[in-house]
N, C-alpha and C positions, 0 to 999 in steps of 0.2 A: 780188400779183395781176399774172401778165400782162398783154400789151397785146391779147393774144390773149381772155383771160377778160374782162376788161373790155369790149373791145368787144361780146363775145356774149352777157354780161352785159347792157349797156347796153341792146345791139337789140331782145331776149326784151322785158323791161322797156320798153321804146320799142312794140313791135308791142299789147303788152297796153295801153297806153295809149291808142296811137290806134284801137285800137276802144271803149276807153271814149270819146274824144272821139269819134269817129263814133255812139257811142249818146247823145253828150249832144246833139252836136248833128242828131242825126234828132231827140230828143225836143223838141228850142229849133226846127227848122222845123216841126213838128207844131202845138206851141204857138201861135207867128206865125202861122201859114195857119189856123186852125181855131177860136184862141181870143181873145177881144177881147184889144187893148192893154192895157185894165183889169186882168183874172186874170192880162196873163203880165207884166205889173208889179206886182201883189202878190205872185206867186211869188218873183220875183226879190229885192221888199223882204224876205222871209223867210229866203230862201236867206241872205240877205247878215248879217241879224238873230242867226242861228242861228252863222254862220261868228264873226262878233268877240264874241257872246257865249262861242262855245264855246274863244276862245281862253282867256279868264278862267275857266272849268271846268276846264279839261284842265292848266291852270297848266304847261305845259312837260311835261308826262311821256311823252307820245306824242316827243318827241326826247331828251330823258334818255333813257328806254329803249333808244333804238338807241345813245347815250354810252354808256351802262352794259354794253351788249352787246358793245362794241369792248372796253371795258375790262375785261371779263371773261375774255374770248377771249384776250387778250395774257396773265392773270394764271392761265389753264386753271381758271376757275370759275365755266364758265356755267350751270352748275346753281342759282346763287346769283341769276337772274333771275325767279326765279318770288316769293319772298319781296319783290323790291322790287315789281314787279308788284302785289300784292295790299295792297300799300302804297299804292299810288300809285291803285286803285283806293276807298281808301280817301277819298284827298284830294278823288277829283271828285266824288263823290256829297257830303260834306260843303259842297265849294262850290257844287254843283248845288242844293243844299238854300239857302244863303244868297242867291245869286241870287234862286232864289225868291221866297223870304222880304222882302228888300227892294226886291223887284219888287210884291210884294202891301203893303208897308208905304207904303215913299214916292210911287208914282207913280201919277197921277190921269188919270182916264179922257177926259175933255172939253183938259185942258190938252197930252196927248200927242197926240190928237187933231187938235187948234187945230196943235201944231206941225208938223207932218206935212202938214196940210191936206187929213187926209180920216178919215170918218165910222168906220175901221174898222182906222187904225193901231195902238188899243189892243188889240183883239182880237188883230188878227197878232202883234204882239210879246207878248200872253201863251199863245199857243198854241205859240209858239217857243220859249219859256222852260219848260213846262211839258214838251216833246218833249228840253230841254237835255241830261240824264244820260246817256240814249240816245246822242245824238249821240256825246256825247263817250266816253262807252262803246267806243263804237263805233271809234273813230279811234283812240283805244290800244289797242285789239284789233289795228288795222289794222299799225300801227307794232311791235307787240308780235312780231304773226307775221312777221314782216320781222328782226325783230333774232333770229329764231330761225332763220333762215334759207331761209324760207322765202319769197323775194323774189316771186318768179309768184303762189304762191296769196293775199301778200297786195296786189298790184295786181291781182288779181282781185275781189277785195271790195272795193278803194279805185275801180277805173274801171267795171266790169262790174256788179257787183249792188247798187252803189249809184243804180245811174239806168235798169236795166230794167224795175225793182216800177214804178216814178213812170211810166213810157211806158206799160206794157202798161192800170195802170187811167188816165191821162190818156185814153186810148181808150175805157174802158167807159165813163168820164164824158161825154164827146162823146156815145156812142153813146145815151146813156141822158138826155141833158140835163141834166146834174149838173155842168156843167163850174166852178161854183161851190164846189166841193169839193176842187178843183187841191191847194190846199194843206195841206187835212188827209191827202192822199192823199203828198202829199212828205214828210211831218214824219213816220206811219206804220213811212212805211220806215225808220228809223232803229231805232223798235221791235225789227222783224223782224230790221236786218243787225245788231242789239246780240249778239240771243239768238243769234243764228247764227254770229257769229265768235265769243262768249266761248265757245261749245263748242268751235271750232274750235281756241282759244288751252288749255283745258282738257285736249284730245286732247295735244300737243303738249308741254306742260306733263310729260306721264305717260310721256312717250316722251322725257324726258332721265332723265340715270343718276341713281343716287340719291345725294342728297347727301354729301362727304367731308368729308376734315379739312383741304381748301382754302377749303372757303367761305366766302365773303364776306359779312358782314352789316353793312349801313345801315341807319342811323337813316331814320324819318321825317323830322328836323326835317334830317340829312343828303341827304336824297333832295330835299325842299322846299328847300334850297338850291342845290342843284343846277340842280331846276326852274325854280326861279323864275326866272330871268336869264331862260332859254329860253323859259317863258312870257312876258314881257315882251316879248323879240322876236317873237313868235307872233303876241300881239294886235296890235304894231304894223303888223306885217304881214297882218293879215288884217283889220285896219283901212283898211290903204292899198290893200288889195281888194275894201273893201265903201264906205268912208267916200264916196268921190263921188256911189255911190247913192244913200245914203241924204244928203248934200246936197242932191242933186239932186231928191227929194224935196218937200225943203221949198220950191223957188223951179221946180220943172217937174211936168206932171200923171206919173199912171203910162205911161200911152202913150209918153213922154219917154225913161224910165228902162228900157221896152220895147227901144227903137232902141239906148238907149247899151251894155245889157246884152249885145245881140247883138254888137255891137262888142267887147268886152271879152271875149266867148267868142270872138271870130275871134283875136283879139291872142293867149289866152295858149295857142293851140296850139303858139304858137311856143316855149313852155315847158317842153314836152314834152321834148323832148331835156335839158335842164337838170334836170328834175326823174327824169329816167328815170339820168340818172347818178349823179347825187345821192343815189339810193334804193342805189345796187349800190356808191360808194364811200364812205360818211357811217362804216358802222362799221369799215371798212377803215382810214378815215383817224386814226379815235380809235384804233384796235392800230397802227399805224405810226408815230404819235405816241408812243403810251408806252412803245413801245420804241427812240424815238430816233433812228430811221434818217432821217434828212434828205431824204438821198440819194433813195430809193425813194422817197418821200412828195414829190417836188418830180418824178418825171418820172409820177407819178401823176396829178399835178396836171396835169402839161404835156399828158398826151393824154386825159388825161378833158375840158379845156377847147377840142381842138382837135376831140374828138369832138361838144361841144355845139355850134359854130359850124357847124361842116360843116351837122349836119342843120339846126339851125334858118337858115343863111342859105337854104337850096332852098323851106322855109316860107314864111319871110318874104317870099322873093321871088315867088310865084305870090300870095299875100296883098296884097301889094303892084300887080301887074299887073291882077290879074283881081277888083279889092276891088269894085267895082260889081257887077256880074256874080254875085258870089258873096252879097253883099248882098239882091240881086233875090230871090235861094232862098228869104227869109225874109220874105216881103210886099215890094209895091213900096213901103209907105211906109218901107221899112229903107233904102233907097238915103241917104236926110238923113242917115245916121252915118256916111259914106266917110271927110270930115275929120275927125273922133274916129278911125277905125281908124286912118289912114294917121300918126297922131299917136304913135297906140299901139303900132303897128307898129315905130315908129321906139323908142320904151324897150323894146321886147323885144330889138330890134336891138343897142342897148348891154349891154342886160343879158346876152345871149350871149358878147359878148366879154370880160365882165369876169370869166368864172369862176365856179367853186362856194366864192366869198366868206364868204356865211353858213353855210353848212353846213362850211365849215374854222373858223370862231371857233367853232361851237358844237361840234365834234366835237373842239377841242386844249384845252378849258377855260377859254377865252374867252366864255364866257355873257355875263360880264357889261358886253366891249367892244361886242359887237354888239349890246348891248341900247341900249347907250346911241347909237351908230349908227345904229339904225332908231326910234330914238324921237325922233331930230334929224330925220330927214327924215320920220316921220311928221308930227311939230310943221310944218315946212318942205310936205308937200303938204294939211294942214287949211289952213293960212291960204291957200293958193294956188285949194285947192275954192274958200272962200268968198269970194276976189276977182276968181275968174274967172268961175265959174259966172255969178253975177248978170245980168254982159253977155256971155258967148258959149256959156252954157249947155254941151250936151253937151260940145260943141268945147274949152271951160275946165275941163272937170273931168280931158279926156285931155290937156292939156298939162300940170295940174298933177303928172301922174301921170310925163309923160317928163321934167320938171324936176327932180322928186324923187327919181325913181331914178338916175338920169344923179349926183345930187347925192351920195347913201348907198353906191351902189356904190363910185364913184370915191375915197371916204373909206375904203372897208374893202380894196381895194386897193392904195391908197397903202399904210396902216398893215401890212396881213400882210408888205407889199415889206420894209419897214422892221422889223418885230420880229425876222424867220424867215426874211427873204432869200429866202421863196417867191414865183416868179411866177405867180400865180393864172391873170392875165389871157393872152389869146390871144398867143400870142409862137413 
């Protein structure tokens, strides 16, 4: 890949995102101005509910598939995607199912309740549990049509029609006095974008060539190994993007977790860029691996990293300048979370310069170092929620977050320096 395709690669993929970010957050100032602290702090405990359960459903397959698509592409037998595919959709609905299952066996309605410290936490985490398959349906569809190459149409369905369905009835709810319904109304759409991308992935599917006598065939229990490392970094990570929340929960009201939410949507715009590259080199970097080339794969590295910093320091820095200001957009009681962004602001800041880390251990067959990576500094930002939170509430939950990444990054940087003599980081 050029330096040429890359960047126009990147940018495409960068422009599609920031109008999903601009449609997330018109729908998060719509919410603020319109809708009590209360609903747009149950929304948020679901969002977040939904996000680390669905890491435990999807068990790593939505990033295996894009591995498996690199490694396909190098061995000329990407036709041999559609079988792990339907494997792999195998696994989440069976874990979809046990979820469930020991969601209705062991956990009691009054005691989740008591922990949570309010009337109506068991409800939301069984309407979340119940909406699971969906989701995660939905997000290996997302990844699927991505490792088909299909990069535009699927951060179409990953920033755009995952958060228009939720804004257009958030409005008939207002409109009609239902606004009580916020969240049946977000969990819905997962329904809709399920059925709507697995045709999509269907189409797609019929329009590669018919299978040869290259084909690849994995096991399940091969493909679940695979997975699993990558699920393990998934939940860890989308633990360490939901986990403060829902502490914060337990020791702040929903109005609390209202203020900190918006702060954490300002923070990870800055991600954009990091994630919009990530998405155009991840199976590039699993075919440049398996065939060895160093060389290419280290000046890959070098201007994909130099491309994340570029845009996200112009982010960070009007983010940073104009954080009050920008705050104000979303109720004046949003201005209390400036030191929580400007905290947050500061780990996006490091996170940009240390490169596409994770997404290089998971894309060279390293599942299983960054697992154990981001489950250190998971470990490392749990204890830090719960001894900071207590006494500086929001302000303790975003410094546990710049402590712990500042900690994970700089350990998977060190290590790629040291195995592969790649410099990840900005250089």
């Amino acid at each position: 890949m050029s330096i040429k395709d890359l960047t126009q690669k990147s940018f495409s993929v960068l422009i599609i995102r920031s109008f999903g970010v601009l449609l997330l957050f018109g729908l998060t100032m719509f919410l603020t101005n319109f809708y009590s602290p209360e609903n747009v702090g149950r929304y948020d405990f679901v969002r977040s509910t939904i996000m680390v359960l669905g890491g435990l459903t999807l068990m790593g397959t939505n990033q295996s598939i894009i591995y498996y698509s690199g490694l396909l592409k190098a061995r000329k037998s990407i036709e041999s995607i559609r079988i792990i595919y339907f494997k792999m959709l195998r696994i989440i609905f069976l874990l979809s199912l046990i979820v469930l299952s020991l969601f209705i066996v062991l956990f009691n309605e009054s005691i989740i309740n008591e922990v949570f410290k309010s009337s109506d936490s068991f409800s939301l985490m069984q309407k979340s549990i119940l909406a699971l398959f969906f989701f995660s349906l939905t997000m290996l569809n997302i990844d699927t049509i991505r490792s088909l190459n299909k990069t535009i149409l699927s951060e179409m369905y990953r920033s755009l029609f995952r958060y228009l369905p939720v804004l257009v009835f958030a409005i008939i709810l207002l409109l009609t006095n239902n606004e009580h319904l916020l969240v049946e109304v977000y969990l819905s759409g997962f329904l809709l974008l399920s059925f709507l991308s697995s045709f999509r992935v269907y189409k797609l599917f019929n329009a590669l060539e018919k299978p040869n006598k290259n084909l690849e065939i994995f096991s399940t229990i091969e493909i679940f190994k695979t997975s699993f490392p990558m699920a393990l970094s998934a939940i860890a990570y989308f633990i360490m993007q939901s986990i403060d929340i829902i502490i914060l929960s337990i020791y702040e009201g929903f109005d609390q977790i209202a203020y900190y939410s918006v702060s954490v949507k300002l923070a990870m715009v800055t991600t954009l860029a990091l994630m919009s590259v990530n998405i155009v080199i991840a199976p590039r970097i699993a075919e440049i691996y398996e065939k060895k080339e160093f060389q290419s794969l280290q000046q890959l590295i070098k201007h994909s990293t130099r491309i994340i910093f570029l845009i996200s320091i112009c982010v960070l820095s009007i983010l940073f300048f104009f954080s009050e200001e920008i705050l104000q957009l979303f109720g004046e009681g949003y201005v209390f979370a400036k030191n929580a962004l400007i905290f947050l602001l500061a780990a996006q800041f490091f996170n940009s310069v240390s490169g596409p880390g994770a997404i290089y251990l998971n894309m060279t067959g390293r599942q299983k170092t960054l697992n154990k990576i981001l489950i250190t500094g998971l470990a490392i930002n749990i204890a830090l929620n719960f001894y900071l939170i207590p006494t500086h509430g929001i302000n303790g939950a975003a410094m546990a977050t710049l402590i712990s990444l500042i900690i994970w990054n700089s350990i998977t940087t060190l290590l790629i320096f040291s195995k592969d003599k790649i410099r990840i980081f900005l250089n």
